[in-house]
N, C-alpha and C positions, 0 to 999 in steps of 0.2 A: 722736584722742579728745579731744585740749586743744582743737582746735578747735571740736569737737560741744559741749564742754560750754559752752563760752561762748556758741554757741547757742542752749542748752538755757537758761542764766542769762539771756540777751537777752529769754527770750521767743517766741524765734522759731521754737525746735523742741519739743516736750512730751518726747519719748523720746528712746531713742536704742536700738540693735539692730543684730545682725550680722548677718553669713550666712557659713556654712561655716568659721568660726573655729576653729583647734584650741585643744584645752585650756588652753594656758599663756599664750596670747594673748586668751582671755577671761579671765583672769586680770588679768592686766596691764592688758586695757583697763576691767576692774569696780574697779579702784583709782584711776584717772583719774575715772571719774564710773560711778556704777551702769548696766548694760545689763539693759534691759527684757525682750527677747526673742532670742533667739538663732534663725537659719532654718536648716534643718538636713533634707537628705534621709531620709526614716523612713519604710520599709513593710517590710510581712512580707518581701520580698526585698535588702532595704537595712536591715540592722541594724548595722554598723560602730560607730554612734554610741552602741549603750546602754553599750562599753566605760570609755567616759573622758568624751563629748561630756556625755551626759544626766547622768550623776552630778555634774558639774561645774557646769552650769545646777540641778540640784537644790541642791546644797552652796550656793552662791551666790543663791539662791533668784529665779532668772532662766527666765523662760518661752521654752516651747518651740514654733516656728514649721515644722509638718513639712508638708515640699511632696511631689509627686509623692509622697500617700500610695498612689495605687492603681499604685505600677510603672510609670507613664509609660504606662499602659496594658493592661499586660499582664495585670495583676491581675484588670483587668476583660473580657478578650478572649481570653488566650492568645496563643500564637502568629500566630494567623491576622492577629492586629492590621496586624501589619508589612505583607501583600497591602494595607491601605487606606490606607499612606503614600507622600505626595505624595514629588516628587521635593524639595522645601525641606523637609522636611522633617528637622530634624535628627538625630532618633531612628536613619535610616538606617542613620546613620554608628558609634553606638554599639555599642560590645563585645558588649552583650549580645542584640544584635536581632540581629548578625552570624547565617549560619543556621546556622554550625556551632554555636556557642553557643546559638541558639534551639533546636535540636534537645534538646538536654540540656539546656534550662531546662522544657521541654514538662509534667513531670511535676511541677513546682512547682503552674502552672493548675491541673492533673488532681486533686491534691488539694485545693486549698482549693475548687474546683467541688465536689468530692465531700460535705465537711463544709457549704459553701452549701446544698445540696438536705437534706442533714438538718434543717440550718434553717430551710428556707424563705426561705430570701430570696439574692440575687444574687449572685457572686463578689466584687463589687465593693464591695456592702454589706459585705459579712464584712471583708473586708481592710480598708476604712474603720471600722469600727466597733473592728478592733483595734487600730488608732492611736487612735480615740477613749480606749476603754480603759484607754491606759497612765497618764492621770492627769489629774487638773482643769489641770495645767498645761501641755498639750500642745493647741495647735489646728492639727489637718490640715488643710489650703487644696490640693484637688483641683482637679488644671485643669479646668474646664466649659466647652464650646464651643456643648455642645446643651441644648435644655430638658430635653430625657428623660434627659439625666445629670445635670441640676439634680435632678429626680426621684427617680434613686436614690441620688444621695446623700441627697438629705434623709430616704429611705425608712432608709439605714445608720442613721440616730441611734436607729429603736425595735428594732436589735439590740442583744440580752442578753446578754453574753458571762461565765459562770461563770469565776473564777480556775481550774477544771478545763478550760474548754476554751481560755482564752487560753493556755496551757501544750503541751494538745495542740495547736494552730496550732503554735506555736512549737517543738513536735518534730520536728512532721510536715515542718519547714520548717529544718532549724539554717543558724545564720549564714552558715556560711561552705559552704555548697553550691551558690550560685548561680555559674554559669561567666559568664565576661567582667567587664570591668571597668565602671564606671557613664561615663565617659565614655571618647573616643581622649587619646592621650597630647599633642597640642596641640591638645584644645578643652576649655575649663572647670577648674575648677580643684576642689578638695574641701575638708575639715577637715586631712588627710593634707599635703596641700602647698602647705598657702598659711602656714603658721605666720608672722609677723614677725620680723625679727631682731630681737637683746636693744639696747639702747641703745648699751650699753658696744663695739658691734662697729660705731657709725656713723662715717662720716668727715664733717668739716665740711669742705664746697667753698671 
């Protein structure tokens, strides 16, 4: 971060932002020089973050960068997603595409499909538009590969979502129901275990 900001003073960089930081190391790095935007996995089946993550870019008044709003897929496809991944594909390898875990994730799709068709508009839209939602300082960045997902996502921004139904989403769905973890245990890293050590525990070489 001393070095970011000396870039930032040079001229050379306008922000500065993280990705997957836990709480006490955006802390620590918002005392070194202010962080703009924090990047942080958030969709209706990845909510870990509204615990400590989001409250702490709120309190700090630090924006919020949420990837993989639609599930990496799922949100928008279901199960069946997994039949269309390539062999590089990394998702494969994921806990939660695993098919014992896809089987008992099945029922995630099946409702927000359900409340979609109430709506009128796509699985995909809904689940984007409730990331939209959570506040002016939150912007979703969906992977798009195709025009027609450029499409609906743009189609998500004219969903409505009532504080009554971003609630029922959010029943219909609690935190901690989803089986498998978001990544295997040697690929990627999260908020959970990349924290920084404290100073006071460095050794000088």
């Amino acid at each position: 971060m001393g070095e970011l900001k000396k870039l930032v003073e040079e001229g050379k960089i306008k922000y500065i932002g993280l990705s997957e930081a836990s709480a006490s190391t955006i802390r620590r790095a918002h005392v070194v020089h202010p962080i703009t935007a924090i990047q942080l996995e958030w969709s209706l089946w990845t909510r870990d973050v509204e615990e400590e993550i989001v409250p702490t870019c709120r309190e700090l008044g630090i924006g919020i960068v949420a990837y993989s709003p639609l599930g990496r897929g799922f949100l928008s496809s279901g199960p069946k997603m997994v039949e269309n991944l390539t062999e590089q594909d990394d998702r494969k390898f994921f806990p939660r595409f695993q098919q014992e875990n896809l089987e008992q994730n099945a029922w995630i799709f099946d409702r927000i499909n359900e409340m979609a068709l109430k709506k009128g508009c796509t699985p995909s839209q809904l689940s984007l538009a409730w990331v939209q939602h959570q506040g002016v300082d939150v912007c979703p960045i969906p992977g798009t590969t195709k025009v027609e997902n450029l499409q609906q996502n743009i189609g998500a921004l004219s969903v409505k979502l009532t504080p009554e139904e971003m609630s029922e989403l959010e029943s219909l769905i609690p935190a901690d129901s989803v089986m498998g973890g978001r990544y295997p245990s040697l690929m990627g890293s999260t908020w959970e275990n990349s924290d920084t050590p404290l100073p006071s525990s460095w050794k000088a070489e």
